[in-house]
Structure formats: C-alpha cells, structure tokens
C-alpha positions in Angstrom: -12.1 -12.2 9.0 -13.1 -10.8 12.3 -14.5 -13.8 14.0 -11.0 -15.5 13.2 -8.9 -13.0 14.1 -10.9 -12.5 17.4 -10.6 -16.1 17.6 -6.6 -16.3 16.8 -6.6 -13.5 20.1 -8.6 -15.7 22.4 -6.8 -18.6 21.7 -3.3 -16.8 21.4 -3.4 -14.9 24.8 -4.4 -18.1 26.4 -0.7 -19.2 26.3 0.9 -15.3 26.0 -0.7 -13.2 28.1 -3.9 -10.6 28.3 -6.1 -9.5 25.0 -4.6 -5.8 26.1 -1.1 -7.4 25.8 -1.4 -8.5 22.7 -3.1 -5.4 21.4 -0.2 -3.8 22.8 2.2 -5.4 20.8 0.4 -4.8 18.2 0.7 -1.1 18.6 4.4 -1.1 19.9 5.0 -2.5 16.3 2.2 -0.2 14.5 4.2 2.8 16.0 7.9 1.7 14.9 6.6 1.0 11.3 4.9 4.5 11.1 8.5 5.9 13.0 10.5 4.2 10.5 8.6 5.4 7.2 9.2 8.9 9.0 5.2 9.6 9.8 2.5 11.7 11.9 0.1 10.4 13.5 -1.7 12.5 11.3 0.3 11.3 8.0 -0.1 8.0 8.7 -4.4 8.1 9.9 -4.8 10.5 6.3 -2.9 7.3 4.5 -5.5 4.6 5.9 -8.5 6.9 6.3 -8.7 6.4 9.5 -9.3 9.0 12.7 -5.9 9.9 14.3 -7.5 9.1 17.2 -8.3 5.8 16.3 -4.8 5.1 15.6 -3.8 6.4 18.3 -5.6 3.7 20.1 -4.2 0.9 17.5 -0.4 2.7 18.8 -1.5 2.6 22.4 -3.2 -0.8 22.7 -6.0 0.8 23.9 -8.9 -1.2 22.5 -9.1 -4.7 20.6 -12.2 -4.4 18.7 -11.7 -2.8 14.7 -12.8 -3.5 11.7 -11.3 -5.9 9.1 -11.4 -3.3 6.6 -9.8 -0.5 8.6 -7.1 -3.2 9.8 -6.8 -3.8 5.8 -5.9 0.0 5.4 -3.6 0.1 8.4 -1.4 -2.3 6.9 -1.3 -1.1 3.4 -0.5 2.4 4.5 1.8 1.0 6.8 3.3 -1.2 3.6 3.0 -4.4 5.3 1.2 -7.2 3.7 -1.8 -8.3 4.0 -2.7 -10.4 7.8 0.6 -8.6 9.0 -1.8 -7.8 12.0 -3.2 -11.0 13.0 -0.1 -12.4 12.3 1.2 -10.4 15.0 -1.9 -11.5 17.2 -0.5 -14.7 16.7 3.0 -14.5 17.7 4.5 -13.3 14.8 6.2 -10.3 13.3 4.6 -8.4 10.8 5.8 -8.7 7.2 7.1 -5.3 5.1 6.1 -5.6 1.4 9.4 -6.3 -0.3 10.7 -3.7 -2.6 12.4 -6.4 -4.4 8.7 -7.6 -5.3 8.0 -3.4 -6.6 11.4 -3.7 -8.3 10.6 -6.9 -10.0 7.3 -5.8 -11.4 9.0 -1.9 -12.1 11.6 -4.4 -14.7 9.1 -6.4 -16.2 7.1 -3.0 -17.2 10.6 -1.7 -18.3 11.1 -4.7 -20.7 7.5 -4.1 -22.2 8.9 -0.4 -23.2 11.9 -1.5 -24.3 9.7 -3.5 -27.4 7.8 -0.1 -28.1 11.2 1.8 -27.7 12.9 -0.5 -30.3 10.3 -0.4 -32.6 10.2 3.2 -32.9 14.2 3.7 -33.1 13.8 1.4 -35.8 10.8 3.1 -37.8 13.5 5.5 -39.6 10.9 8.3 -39.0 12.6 11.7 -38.2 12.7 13.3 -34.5 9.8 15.4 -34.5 7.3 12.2 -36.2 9.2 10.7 -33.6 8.3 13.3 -30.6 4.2 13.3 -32.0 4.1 9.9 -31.6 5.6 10.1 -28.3 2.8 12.7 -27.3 0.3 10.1 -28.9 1.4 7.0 -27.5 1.6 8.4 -23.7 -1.7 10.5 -23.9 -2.8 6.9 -24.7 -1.1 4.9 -21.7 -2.7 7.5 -19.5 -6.3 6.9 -20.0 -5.6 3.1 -20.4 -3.4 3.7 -16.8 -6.4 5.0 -15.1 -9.0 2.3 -16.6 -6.5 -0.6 -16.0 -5.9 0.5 -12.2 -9.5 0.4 -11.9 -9.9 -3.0 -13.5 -6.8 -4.6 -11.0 -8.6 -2.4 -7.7 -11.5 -4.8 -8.3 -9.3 -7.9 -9.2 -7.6 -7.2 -5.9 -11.1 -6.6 -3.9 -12.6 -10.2 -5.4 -9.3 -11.7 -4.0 -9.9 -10.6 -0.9 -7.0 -7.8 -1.2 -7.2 -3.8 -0.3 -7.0 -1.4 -2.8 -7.0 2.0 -2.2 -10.1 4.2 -3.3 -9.7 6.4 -5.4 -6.5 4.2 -6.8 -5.3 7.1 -9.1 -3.6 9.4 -8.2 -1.7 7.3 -5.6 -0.8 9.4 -2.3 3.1 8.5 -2.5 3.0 9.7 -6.0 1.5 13.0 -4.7 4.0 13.4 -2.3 6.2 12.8 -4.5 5.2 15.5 -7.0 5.0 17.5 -3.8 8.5 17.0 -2.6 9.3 18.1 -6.1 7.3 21.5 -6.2 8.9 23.0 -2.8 12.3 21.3 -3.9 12.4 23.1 -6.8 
C-alpha cells in the first residue's frame, strides 16, 4: 500500500500543491479528530502504538514517509475507516466510522439474546435454577468472547483490515471500567 499511496501523493500534489502541503493537511485533520475525541498526544500515540513523537510529526506535517501499518493504527485509534489517510492525500476528507454501523451490529447481538432470554423465561424453572444458569451461560460467552475475537482479528488481518493486538480487553472498554472505578 505504500508505493500507491506514495504514488496517489506524487500525482496528487502535482495539481494541489507541495508533498509538505499535503502532509500538512493531513495533520491539520489528524489533530482535530484527536481534539474532538477529547485526546493527548499521549492518549492518542498509547491508542495506535505509536511514539508521541511520531505523531507529533503526523500533527505537524513534518515528514511524509510512515509505515502502512502505523497509518493503519492511526486511523483506527482515531476511529476513521480504513484509507481515511490516503483519501485525504487525495483530496478528500477522512471518513469517521459511523456509530450507526456499531449501533446496527450492538441490535443484531441484542436480538440473538433476546432468543436465549425467551427461552429461559419460558423454561418454568424457578429464580435461583434461573440465576445458575445465568452464571453458566455467561462464564461460557466469555471464553467463546475471547476465542471468537481472535478468530475475526485474523479474518480482519486476511482482508487486509487492522485489528488491534491484543483484541481483548479493548482500550475503550478499559477506560470505560476506569471512568467507572474513580466515578464511583
């Protein structure tokens, strides 16, 4: 993906400007993204594993030469989909994933439980068989949580996607718990 993204630069700045202006835009748009998800510099490098320096120079259009992968990173901590970055090399705006996509996937897993839910208000067993099999059937969704998120890391990675490694436990779910602990 490097040699066409260096290849959508040269052929881009040839009508818009310098490499360095491009780049540029690149981090003017890098910078509001991490402003508007309420970031460091820090937060934001610890999301994509990358130095803070090295984002720094992403924010300040100081270089034009990184890796695919750690442009990969950049836009998922960034939530942007994938190519949001060349895209912007090219002319374009980058592209927030949609939490109307999240939402849509959040319902279908909803409407799964709601099966398993049903079946079990329907067994006619009393509250506390109820409760053990509650215990029983989440100790279970854990372990096939972790093994499945595994399993769709490497789907994503033979699509030519980014997954996060490790993919469990996700950082925004850390915070979350976090956010909790000192809230509480």
């Amino acid at each position: 993906m490097w040699l066409f993204v260096a290849a959508l630069v040269s052929t881009c700045c040839l009508r818009r400007g310098t490499i360095a202006d491009v780049w540029d835009k690149v981090g003017r748009h890098v910078r509001a993204r991490r402003n508007e998800l309420r970031l460091t510099t820090r937060q934001l490098a610890d999301r994509a594993k990358v130095s803070a320096r090295l984002l720094g120079d992403l924010e300040n259009g100081r270089r034009d030469n990184y890796d695919d992968q750690t442009l990969l990173r950049v836009e998922h901590a960034l939530r942007w989909v994938r190519g949001s970055i060349a895209n912007t090399l090219g002319g374009a705006e980058p592209v927030p994933i949609s939490d109307s996509v999240v939402e849509e996937i959040a319902q279908q897993l909803a409407r799964d439980d709601f099966v398993l839910t049903t079946l079990l208000a329907q067994s006619g067993l009393p509250q506390v068989e109820l409760f053990r099999l509650n215990l029983r059937i989440r100790a279970r969704r854990e372990q096939q949580a972790v093994e499945l998120l595994g399993d769709v890391a490497g789907w994503i990675a033979e699509a030519g996607g980014y997954a996060p490694d490790p993919v469990w436990p996700p950082h925004w779910l850390m915070e979350l718990i976090r956010a909790q602990d000192t809230d509480a």
